[in-house]
C-alpha positions as CSV (number, residue, x, y, z in Angstrom):
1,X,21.8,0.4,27.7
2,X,18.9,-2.0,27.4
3,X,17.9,-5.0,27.1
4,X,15.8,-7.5,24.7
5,X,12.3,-7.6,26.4
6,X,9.7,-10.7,25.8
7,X,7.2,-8.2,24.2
8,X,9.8,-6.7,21.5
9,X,10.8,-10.3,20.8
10,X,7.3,-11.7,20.6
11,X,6.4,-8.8,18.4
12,X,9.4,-8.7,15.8
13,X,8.5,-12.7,15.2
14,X,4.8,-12.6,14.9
15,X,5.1,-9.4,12.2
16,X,8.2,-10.7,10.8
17,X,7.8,-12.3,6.7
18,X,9.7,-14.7,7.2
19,X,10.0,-15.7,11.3
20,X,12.3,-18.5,11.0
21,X,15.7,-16.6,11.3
22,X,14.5,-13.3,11.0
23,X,15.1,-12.6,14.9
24,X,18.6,-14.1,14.8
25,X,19.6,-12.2,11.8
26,X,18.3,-9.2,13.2
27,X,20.4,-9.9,16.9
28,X,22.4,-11.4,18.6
29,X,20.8,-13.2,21.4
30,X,24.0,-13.0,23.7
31,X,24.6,-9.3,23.5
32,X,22.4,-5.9,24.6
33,X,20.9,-4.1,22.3
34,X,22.0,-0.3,22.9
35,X,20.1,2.1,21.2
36,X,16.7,3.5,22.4
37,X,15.5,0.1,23.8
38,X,13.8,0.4,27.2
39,X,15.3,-2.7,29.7
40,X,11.6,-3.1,32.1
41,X,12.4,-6.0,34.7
42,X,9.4,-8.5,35.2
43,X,7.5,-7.0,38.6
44,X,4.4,-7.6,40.4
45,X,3.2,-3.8,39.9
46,X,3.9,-5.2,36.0
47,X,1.6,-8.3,36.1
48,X,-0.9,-6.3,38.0
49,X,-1.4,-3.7,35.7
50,X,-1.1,-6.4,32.5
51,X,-3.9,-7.9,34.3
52,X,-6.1,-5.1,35.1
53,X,-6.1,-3.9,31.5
54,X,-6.5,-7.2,30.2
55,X,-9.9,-7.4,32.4
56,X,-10.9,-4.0,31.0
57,X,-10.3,-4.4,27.0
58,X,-11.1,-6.9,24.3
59,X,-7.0,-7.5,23.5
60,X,-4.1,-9.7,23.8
61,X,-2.2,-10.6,27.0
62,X,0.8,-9.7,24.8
63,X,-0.5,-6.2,23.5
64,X,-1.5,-5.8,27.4
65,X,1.9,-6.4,28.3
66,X,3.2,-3.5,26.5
67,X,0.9,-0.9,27.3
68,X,1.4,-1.7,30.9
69,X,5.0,-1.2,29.8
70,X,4.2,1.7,28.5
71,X,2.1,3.2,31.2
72,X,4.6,2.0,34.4
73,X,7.8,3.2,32.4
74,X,5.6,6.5,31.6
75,X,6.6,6.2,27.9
76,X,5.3,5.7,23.7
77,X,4.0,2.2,22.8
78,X,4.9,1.4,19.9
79,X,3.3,-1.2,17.9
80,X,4.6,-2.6,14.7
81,X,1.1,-3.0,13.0
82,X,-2.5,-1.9,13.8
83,X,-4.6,-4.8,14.5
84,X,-8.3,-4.6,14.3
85,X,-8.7,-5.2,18.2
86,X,-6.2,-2.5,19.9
87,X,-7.8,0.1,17.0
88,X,-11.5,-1.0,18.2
89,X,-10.2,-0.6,21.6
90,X,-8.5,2.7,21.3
91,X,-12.0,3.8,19.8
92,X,-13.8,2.7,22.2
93,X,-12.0,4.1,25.1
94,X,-8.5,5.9,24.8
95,X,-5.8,4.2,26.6
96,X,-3.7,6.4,29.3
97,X,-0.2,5.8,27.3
98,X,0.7,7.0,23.9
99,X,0.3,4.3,21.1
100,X,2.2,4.5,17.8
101,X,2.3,2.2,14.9
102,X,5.6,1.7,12.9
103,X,3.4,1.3,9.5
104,X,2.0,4.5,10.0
């Protein structure tokens, strides 16, 4: 069983049409989510890591925050869209994590 993380949240609103009451229609903010979401407590190793790859790549803190994710939890990254920054970033220098795009 999981939990909502801050990155899933940030990145369902900022891709969402419509991101007025697309998060609460989509869940319910008092209850888990079950299914194949990853619950990653907020840790030092965490920040560090968010940090370190934020000093090292032309990205957001947010997009930072999940590959760290990614990379600590030893799992996919999965990204909603391709933004021109992360795919500049990825050619530049491949990331140590798997990255995935839902619109692919």
């Amino acid at each position: 069983m999981g939990t909502i993380t801050v990155d899933v949240v940030y990145n369902i609103l900022r891709t969402s049409r419509d991101n007025t009451n697309y998060l609460t229609e989509t869940f319910d903010a008092r209850t888990t989510i079950s299914a194949r979401v990853l619950e990653v407590c907020n840790s030092s190793e965490l920040a560090v890591e968010t940090g370190r790859i934020k000093c090292e790549r032309a990205i957001s803190i947010a997009g930072c925050s999940c590959i760290a994710t990614g990379k600590l939890a030893n799992t996919k990254v999965v990204f909603a869209i391709k933004e021109e920054e992360l795919t500049r970033e990825m050619e530049r220098k491949p990331f140590d994590v798997e990255i995935v795009f839902l619109e692919e």
